[in-house]
Structure formats: structure tokens, C-alpha cells
SELO-849627 format. One record per residue (C-alpha): residue in three letters; x, y, z. Coordinates in steps of 0.25 Angstrom, whole numbers, plus 5000, padded with zeros to 4 digits. Layout:
BEGIN
ALAXYZ/...
REM end
This chain:
BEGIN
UNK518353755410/UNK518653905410/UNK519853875418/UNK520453765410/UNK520353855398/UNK521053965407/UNK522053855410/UNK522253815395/UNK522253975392/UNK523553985403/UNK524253855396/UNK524053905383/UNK524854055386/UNK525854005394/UNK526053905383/UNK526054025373/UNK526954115381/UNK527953995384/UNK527953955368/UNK528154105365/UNK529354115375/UNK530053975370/UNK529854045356/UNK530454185362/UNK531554095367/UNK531854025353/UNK531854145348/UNK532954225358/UNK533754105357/UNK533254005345/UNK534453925347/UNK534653935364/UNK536153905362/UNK537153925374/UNK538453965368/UNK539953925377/UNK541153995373/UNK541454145374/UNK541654145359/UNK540454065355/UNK539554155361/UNK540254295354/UNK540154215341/UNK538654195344/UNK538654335346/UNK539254385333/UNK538354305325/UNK537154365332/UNK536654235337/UNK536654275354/UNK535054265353/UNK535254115352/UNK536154115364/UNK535454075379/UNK536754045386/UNK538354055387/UNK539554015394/UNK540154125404/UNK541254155392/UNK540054215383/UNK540054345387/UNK540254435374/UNK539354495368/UNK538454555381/UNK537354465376/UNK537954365378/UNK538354375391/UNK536854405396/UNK536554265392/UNK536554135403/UNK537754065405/UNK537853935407/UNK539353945415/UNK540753945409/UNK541153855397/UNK542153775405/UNK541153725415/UNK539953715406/UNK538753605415/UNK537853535405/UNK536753605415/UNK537053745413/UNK537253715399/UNK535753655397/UNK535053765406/UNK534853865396/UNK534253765386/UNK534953775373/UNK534953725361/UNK536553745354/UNK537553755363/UNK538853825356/UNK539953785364/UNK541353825365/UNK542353695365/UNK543153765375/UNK541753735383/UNK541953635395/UNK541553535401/UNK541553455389/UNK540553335396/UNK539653455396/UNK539553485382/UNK539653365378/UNK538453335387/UNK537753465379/UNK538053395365/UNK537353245369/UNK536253335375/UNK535653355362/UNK535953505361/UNK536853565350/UNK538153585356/UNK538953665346/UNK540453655351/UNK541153785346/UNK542653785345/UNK543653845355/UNK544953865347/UNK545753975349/UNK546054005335/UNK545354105323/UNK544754005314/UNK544053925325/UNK543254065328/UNK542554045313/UNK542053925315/UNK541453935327/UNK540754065322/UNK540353945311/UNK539953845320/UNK539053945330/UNK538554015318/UNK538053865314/UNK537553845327/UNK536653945328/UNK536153945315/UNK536954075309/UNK537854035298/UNK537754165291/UNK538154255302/UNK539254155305/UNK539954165292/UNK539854325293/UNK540254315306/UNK541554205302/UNK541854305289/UNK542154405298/UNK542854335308/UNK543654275299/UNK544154415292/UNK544454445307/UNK545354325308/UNK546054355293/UNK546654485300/UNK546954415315/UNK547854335306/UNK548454425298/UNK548754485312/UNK550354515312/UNK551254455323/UNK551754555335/UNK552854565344/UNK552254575358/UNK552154505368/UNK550854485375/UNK550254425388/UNK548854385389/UNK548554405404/UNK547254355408/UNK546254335422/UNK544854265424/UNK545054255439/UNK545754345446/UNK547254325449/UNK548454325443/UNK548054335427/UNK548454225419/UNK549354225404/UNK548954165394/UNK550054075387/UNK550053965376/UNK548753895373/UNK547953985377/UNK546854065369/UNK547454205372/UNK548754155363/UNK548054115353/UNK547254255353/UNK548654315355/UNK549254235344/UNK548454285335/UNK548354425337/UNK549954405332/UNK550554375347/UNK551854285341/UNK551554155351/UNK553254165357/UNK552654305363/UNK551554235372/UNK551954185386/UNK552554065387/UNK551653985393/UNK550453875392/UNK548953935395/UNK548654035407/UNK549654055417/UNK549654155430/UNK550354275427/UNK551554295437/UNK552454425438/UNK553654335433/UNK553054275422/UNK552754425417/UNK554254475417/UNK554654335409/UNK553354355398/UNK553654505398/UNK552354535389/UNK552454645381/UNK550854685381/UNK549854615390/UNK548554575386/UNK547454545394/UNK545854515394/UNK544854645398/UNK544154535410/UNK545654515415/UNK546254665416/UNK544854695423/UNK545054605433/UNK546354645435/UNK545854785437/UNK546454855425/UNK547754865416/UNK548554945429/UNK548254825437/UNK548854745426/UNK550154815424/UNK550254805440/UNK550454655438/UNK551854605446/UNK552854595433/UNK551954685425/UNK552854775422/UNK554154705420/UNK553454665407/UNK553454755394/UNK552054755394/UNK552054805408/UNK552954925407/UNK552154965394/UNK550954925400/UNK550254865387/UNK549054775388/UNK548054735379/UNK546554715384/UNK545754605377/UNK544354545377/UNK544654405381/UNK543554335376/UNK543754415362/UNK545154385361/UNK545154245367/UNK543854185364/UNK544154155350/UNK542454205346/UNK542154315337/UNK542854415342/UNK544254355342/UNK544754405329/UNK544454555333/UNK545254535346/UNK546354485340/UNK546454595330/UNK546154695341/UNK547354615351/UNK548154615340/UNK548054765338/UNK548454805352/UNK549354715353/UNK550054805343/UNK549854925349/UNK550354895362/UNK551554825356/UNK551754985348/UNK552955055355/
REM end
């Protein structure tokens, strides 16, 4: 008899302590949504809503929060398993997000799969502070939030046009870094900080960067991601590029450093990087 009563005494505080952790859980994370998309996690962030977060893709990494959260891998090769593991409830995921078997999978699975959009324009970075704001409950931090960002937006396009011409080098693998041309989200972010579209390279998507393609582009400024000059080891590593300094932007050695994610992401902070690009784009065009 004593020891049943010991062994009901055991049940009943383990029971206690795993109700009052599932309850500490809810709590932390009332929602356990797994945001996809560099921009969905910064916009969950401006709203004050990482608490809700358990998980990320790798392209999450701003604020440091949320880089200290699990990831479930990169959003191009999302698996339904890695997906599932960290239990969630809302998943907000960026269309850019792939495989689409795999979300789609996620969306007959009975979970709330909220599919954020991947445009890369101005007016699609309000709506999908709306539609996370939704998501997570937060409608009046999200039209504080979208008010501000679309007085950012006001002055982006009001942005006057300028006369330079830039070349957005970029590297995620080592190598020979790669130029962004047409169709690409870094002209679109260029295009609206006031690059006229005749002044971007002539060419479709990312290409390898060859020292005869620099003589014929002959960029008057070079523009490249913090990630990708650190991996080249620094600006004089740049400049020391075959066909470099046959360019203007070479002999003059004018770069401009950027936070890829912020410029390119098309999140929160977008508006303020254009602004900011736009703004040294002017002072390197100065004489």
C-alpha cells in the first residue's frame, strides 16, 4: 500500500512538472511557428514576435536572436522531415521556398502554412508585414510597423535618377565572384535606389566575372556584399582583380559595401538600404 501511494506520489509530480513545462513552452512560443525566408524572419523580428519562433531556414540570421534558433536547412532544399521535427504549429513560408512537393505536403498535413510573398518590388514588403502580422496574431504592431515602412518607401521613390554606372559583384562559394545582371533581385534593388536600367550590365542573371568582361562593362563604382569582400580578403584583394584597373572604377578605386540580405532580401530593412545605397552612390560618384 505505502508503495503504491509512492508510486502515485512519483506519477502525479512528474505529471505536474511535464504540464508545467508544456505550459512554459506555450508560453516561449504560444504559436511554435518555423519562419522560411531571410526576410520573413527580420519582419517577425520588427514586430517583436521572435518569442513565437522555434525554427528557421539557414537565410534567417538577422537579428542574433534569431540566428541562435534551430534550423531546419536551407529554403531551396526544405525535407517535410526536417520541417516537422521541431513540431510547429504556423509555418510562414517564403514562396521562394523549395521544394514545392514539400510545402505542399506541409499544407495537406493539417498545419497552417502561411505562404509569404517573394517579389522583388516595394509594395509586396507591406503586405507581407500584413499577412505575418495576421499570422501571428499582431495586426497592430503590423500596421505601425507598415506605416512606417511605407513613409520609407514614399522617399525611395522620390529617389532622383543618377549617372553612374555600377557592378554588383557577388561570391557565396569561393571562385571567381559572380555579376548580377537582368532578372535579378540586386537590379531590382539598384533600380531603385536611381540606377537608370541602360547602366547595368548587359546580361541575364549571375555570370562569372572574366577580366575581359570588365574592360567592356567599365563600371564606374563597384558594389559588393560585406560576406563577399570578406571572403575575398578585403578591398586591396579586390582592386587586385585581372582587368580591375582598366576600369573607372578601378583607377578611382570606388566600391560600395552592402549588407546583402538588407538590400536584397526585400524585408524590413530594405527601404533603409536603399536610401543608404542611394546615398553613397552619390558620394562616390562626386568628383
Amino acid at each position: 500500500m505505502k508503495r503504491t501511494a509512492q508510486r502515485v506520489s512519483r506519477w502525479l509530480h512528474a505529471s505536474a512538472f511535464a504540464i508545467a513545462m508544456l505550459s512554459a513552452t506555450a508560453q516561449a512560443a504560444p504559436n511554435r511557428t518555423v519562419a522560411i525566408g531571410g526576410d520573413v524572419t527580420e519582419i517577425i523580428a520588427a514586430l517583436g514576435q521572435t518569442r513565437q519562433l522555434v525554427g528557421r531556414d539557414d537565410t534567417g540570421t538577422y537579428p542574433a536572436e534569431i540566428a541562435a534558433l534551430p534550423s531546419v536547412g536551407y529554403m531551396r532544399q526544405l525535407t517535410l522531415e526536417g520541417m516537422l521535427s521541431l513540431h510547429p504549429r504556423i509555418l510562414l513560408v517564403s514562396e521562394a521556398a523549395q521544394p514545392t512537393e514539400v510545402i505542399d505536403q506541409l499544407t495537406g498535413s493539417g498545419l497552417r502554412v502561411v505562404r509569404i510573398p517573394a517579389r522583388h518590388d516595394l509594395p509586396s514588403i507591406v503586405r507581407k508585414v500584413e499577412l505575418i502580422a495576421e499570422a501571428l496574431g499582431d495586426q497592430a504592431q503590423g500596421r505601425t510597423l507598415a506605416a512606417r515602412l511605407k513613409a520609407q518607401i514614399q522617399q525611395v521613390e522620390a529617389l532622383p535618377k543618377l549617372s553612374v554606372r555600377p557592378l554588383y559583384l557577388m561570391s557565396h562559394g569561393g571562385g571567381a565572384p559572380m555579376v548580377a545582371g537582368h532578372g535579378t533581385a540586386a537590379e531590382a534593388a539598384l533600380t531603385l535606389a536611381g540606377v537608370n536600367t541602360n547602366a547595368l550590365p548587359d546580361i541575364n542573371g549571375y555570370r562569372r566575372l572574366g577580366s575581359e568582361s570588365l574592360s567592356t562593362l567599365n563600371p564606374s563604382v563597384i558594389i559588393v556584399p560585406t560576406a563577399t569582400l570578406k571572403t575575398m580578403g578585403g578591398a586591396a584583394e579586390l582592386w587586385a582583380i585581372p582587368g580591375m584597373n582598366t576600369t573607372e572604377a578601378g583607377r578611382h578605386q570606388r566600391l560600395v559595401v552592402v549588407d546583402e540580405q538588407a538590400l536584397l532580401g526585400f524585408g524590413e530593412r530594405t527601404p533603409a538600404a536603399l536610401l543608404t545605397l542611394h546615398a553613397d552612390l552619390v558620394h562616390q560618384a562626386a568628383p
